[in-house]
N, C-alpha and C positions, 0 to 999 in steps of 0.2 A: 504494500500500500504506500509506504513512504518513496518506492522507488519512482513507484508512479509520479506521484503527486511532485516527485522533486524531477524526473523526464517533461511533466506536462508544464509546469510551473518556469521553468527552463526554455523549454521552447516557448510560451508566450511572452517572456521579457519580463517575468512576476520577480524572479530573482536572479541572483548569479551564481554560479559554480563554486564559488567561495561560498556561499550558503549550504551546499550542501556535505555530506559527510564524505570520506574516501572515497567510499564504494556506493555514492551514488545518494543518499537518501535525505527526502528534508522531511528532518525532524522537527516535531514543537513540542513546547515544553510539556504539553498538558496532554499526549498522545496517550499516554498509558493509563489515564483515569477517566478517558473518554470510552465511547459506543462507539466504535465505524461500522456502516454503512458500505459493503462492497460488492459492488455486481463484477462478475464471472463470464465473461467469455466463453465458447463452445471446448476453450481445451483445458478450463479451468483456471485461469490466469486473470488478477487481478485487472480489469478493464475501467475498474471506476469506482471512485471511493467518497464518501462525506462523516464529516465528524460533529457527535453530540454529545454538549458537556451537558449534565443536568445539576443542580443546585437546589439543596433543600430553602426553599424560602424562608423557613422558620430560622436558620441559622445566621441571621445576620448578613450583613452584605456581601453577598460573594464574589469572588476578583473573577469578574472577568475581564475576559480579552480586549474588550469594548476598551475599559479603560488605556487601552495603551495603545487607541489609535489615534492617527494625526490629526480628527478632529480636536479629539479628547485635548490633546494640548494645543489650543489656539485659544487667544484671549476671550475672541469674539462668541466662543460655541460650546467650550470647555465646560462652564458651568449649567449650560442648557441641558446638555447632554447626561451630566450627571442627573440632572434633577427628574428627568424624563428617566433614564434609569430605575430611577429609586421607586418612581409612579409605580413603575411596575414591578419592583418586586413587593410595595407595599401590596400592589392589586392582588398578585401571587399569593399575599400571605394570610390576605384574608379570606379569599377562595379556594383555601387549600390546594393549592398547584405548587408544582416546583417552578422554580425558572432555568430555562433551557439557553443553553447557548450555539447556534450550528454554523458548520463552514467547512473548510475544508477540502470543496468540491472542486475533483478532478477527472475528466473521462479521457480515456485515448481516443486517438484522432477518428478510429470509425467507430466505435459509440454516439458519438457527435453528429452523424446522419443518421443515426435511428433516435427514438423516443426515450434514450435511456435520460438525456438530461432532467427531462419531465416525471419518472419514472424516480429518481431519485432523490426529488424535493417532493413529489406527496410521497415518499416512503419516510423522510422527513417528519410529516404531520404522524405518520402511523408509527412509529417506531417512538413519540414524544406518547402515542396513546397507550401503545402498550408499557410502559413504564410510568403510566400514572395521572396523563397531560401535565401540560404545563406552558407558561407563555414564553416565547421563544426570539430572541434577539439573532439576529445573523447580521454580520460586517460583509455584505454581499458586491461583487464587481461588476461594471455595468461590461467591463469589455469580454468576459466570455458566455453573456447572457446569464447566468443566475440570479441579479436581480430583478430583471425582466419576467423572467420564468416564477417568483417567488411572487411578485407583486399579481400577475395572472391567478394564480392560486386560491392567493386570499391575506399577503403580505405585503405591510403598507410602511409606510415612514413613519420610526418614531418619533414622537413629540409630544406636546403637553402642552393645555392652553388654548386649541390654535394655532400653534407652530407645529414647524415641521423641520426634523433637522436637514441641511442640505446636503448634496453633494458633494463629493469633497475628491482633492487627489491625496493618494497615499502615496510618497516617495520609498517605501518600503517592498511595496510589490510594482509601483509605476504604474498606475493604471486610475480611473477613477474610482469610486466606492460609493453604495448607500449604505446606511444601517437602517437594517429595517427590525421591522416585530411582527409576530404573526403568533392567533394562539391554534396551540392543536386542536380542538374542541370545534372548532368550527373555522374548515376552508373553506374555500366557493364552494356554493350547492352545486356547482357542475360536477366538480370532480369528490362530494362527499363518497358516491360508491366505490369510486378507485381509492382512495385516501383507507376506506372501511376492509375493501378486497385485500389491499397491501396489508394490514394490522394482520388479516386472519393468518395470513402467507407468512411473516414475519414468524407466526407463533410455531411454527415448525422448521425453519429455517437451523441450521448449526450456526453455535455460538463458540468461537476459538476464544481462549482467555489464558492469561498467563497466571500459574501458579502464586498466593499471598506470599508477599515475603522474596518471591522472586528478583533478580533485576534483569535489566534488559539484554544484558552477556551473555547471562545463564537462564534464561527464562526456559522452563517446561508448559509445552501447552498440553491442551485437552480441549475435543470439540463433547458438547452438551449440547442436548435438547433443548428447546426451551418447553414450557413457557419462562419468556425473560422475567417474568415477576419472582419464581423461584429465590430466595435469601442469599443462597449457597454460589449462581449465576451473578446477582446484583452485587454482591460483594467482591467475586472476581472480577469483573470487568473495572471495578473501581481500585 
């Protein structure tokens, strides 16, 4: 997955070579207490990937990644942004949801003429369901279409108030960016029964996870069943 995302991220000019590890792989920090999200090609090979952090609302504010983009630190938006943040994980907390964070999103070059893009932003919505919903923040890029595709859906800009936060460029991946929010609970009525199809799919799908205690050198896997609500499942993948 990381090999991918640092081949695909490479060829569209998101990073440079210097970002990635020896043999190839862009890592983040937050990869191994995340969900990915990866579709498989006819020979078994990872073809495309997306990553979901989730956050207990009740636990206080959680770092996310939001915070550390280039909007985040501009005089003009810095503190919009926070505040609209915080909206929601107040919302979160009184609705009993988690708050979700996703992104990540990488497809090789022919996934990109079929449906997989579409295919894995409602799996997106489905995969926040079967773990509980929750309302969902993504730092999404206009230049490989994911934010296009996410706004379609049922995900909109966040803001508060009346505002809307804007657009922005990230010199970090070179491209422009929205952040948007979107809750699981409710995507466009178009795509509710694909959004519901993907959830049931998901509940039989294998879940690879590294052993507790593991690190990343020495990691032992095992693939499991789900259902992902399973204790013993939710606690490996974190």
């Amino acid at each position: 997955m990381q090999r991918l995302r640092g081949e695909i991220y490479l060829q569209d000019g998101a990073i440079r070579r210097s970002d990635l590890t020896p043999d190839g792989r862009h890592e983040l920090a937050d990869d191994e207490s995340a969900w990915h999200l990866l579709l498989l090609d006819e020979r078994s090979r990872v073809a495309g990937c997306m990553r979901f952090l989730r956050y207990d609302s009740t636990a206080g504010s959680p770092r996310l990644g939001v915070w550390h983009s280039a909007l985040a630190q501009t005089d003009s938006w810095g503190a919009r942004l926070r505040r609209a943040v915080n909206a929601q994980v107040d919302q979160a907390c009184r609705e009993g949801l988690a708050i979700g964070e996703a992104g990540g999103w990488a497809l090789s070059p022919e996934m990109r003429l079929s449906t997989a893009a579409l295919r894995m932003v409602l799996a997106t919505y489905s995969l926040a369901r079967v773990l509980g919903n929750a309302l969902v923040i993504s730092t999404a890029t206009l230049r490989n279409g994911s934010a296009p595709i996410l706004r379609r859906i049922g995900g909109c800009s966040l803001g508060l108030d009346g505002w809307e936060l804007p657009t922005y460029f990230d010199p970090k991946y070179n491209c422009e960016m929205q952040i948007l929010r979107f809750d699981s609970r409710a995507p466009n009525a178009r795509y509710e029964e694909s959004v519901d199809q993907l959830r049931r799919h998901l509940m039989s799908v294998p879940v690879v996870s590294a052993r507790i205690g593991s690190t990343s050198q020495n990691a032992r896997f095992r693939v499991d069943a789900l259902p992902l609500m399973r204790p013993v499942l939710a606690a490996a993948a974190r």
